[in-house]
N, C-alpha and C positions, 0 to 999 in steps of 0.2 A: 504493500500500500504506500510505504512511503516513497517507495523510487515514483509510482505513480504520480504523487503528490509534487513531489522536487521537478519534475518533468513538468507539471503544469503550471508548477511555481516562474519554470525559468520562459516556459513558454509567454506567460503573462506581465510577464515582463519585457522581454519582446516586443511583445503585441503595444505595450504601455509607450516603451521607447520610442519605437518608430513607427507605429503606425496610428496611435488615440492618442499623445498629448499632446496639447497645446505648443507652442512657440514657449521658449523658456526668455522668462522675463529679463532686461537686461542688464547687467552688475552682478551677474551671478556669482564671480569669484570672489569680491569682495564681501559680497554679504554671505558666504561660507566661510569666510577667513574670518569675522566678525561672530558669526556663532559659533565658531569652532572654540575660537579664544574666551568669549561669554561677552561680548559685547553686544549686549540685547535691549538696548533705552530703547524704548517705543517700540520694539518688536510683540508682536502679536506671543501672548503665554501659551498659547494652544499651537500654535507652529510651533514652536523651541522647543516643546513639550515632543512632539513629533520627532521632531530632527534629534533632540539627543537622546530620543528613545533609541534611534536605529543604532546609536553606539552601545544601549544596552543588549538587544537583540541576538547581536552576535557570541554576547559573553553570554545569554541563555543559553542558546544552542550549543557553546563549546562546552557547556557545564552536563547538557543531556547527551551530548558526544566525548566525554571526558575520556571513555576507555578503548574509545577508537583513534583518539589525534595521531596516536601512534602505532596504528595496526597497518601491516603488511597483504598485501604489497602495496597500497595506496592510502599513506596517512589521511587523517579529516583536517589537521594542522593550517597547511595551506591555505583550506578553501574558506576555512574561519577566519584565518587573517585576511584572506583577500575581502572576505564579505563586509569586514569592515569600511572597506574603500569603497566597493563595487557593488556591497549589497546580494542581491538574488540573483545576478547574471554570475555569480562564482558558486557561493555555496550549493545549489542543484546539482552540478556536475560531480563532487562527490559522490552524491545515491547512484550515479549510474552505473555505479565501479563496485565489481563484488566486494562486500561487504568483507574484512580481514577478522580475524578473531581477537575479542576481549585483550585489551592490555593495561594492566595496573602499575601507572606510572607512578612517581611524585607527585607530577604534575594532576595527574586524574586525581590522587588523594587529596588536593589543595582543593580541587574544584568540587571534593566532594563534601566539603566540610560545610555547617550548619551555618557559620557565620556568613562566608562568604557568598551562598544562597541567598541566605535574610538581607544580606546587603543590599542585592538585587533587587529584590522584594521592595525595600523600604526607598531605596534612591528612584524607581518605577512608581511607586505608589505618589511620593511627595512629589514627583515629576505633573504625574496628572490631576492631583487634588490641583495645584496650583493654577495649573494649564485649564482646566475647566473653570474651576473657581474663578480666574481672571480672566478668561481670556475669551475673544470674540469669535463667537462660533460663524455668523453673516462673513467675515471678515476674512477668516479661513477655509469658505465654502468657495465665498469670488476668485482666492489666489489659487485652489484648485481648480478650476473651471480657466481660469487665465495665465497661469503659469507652469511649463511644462515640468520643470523640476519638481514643483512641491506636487506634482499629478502623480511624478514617478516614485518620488519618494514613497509617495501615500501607498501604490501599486506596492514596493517592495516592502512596508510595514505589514499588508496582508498577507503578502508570500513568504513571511520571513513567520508570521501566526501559522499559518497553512501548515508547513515543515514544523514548527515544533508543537504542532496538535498533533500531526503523523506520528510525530515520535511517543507524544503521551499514550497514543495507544498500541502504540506496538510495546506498552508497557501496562496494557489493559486498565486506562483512566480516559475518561470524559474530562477532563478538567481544563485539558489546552483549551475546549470549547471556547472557554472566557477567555477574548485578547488578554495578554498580556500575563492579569494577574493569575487566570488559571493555571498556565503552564507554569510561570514561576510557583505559585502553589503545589502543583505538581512533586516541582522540582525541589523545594525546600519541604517538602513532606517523603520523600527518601531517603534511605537510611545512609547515617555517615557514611558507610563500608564504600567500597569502587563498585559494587553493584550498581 
């Protein structure tokens, strides 16, 4: 199910990129150097809320991928870190690669600990109390409907849900169901161990 799933993830993405978004607005680079750094006066808290979601996203996924970053023959390493740059045009192409066996790193033991979960958890959560709470939903309907970047963006926040709802049930939970907070619930509801 879920190579199914990453295949329509990357495919929808595609589709988002070149052939349904808008014209992407112009100063793009600058006003990603600006949210990158947190330079957000009078940026909309439901955008930024968005945008530095997708830097959380990728650290989900490497925490429900923790015992494969380094399975053979085709680590998930890579396609984690690219996703942070790239989004759901990298991460999919992983699932299409058989699947290596279980490996209990350091690394997967970091990722598997309770804190660093709830961390997740809680830097996501106050992300979107805020972002809701303040922020203009009219305002972030328009720059999605007129700006090709925050269209795509939006596209890869659901394919980046899509893929780690996959995962929650190839661990037999409904829980991805819920953006966001379900899969991290999911995921800070598993046992320390590298299971």
């Amino acid at each position: 199910m879920t190579r199914w799933v990453a295949l329509g993830a990357w495919l929808a993405m595609f589709l988002a990129q070149f052939v349904f978004a808008p014209p992407t607005a112009k100063g793009l680079m600058p006003w990603l150097a600006d949210m990158m750094m947190g330079r957000i006066g009078g940026e909309n808290p439901l955008l930024v809320a968005e945008f530095w979601t997708m830097g959380v996203w990728p650290l989900v996924i490497a925490t429900q991928l923790r015992r494969y970053l380094v399975t053979r023959p085709v680590p998930a390493w890579p396609f984690v870190i690219g996703s942070m740059f790239l989004g759901c045009f990298v991460l999919p192409v992983w699932f299409l690669f058989p699947r290596g066996p279980a490996r209990h790193t350091p690394v997967s033991s970091y990722l598997a600990r309770r804190g660093w979960r709830l961390g997740l958890m809680v830097i996501t959560a106050l992300l979107w109390i805020w972002g809701v709470a303040w922020g203009d939903t009219e305002a972030f309907l328009g720059r999605l409907r007129t700006d090709g970047f925050i269209y795509v963006m939006t596209v890869d926040f659901f394919c980046f849900w899509a893929i780690s709802f996959a995962l929650t049930r190839e661990k037999g939970s409904w829980a991805g169901a819920i953006p966001i907070f379900g899969a991290l619930a999911r995921v800070a509801d598993e046992s320390g161990g590298p299971g």
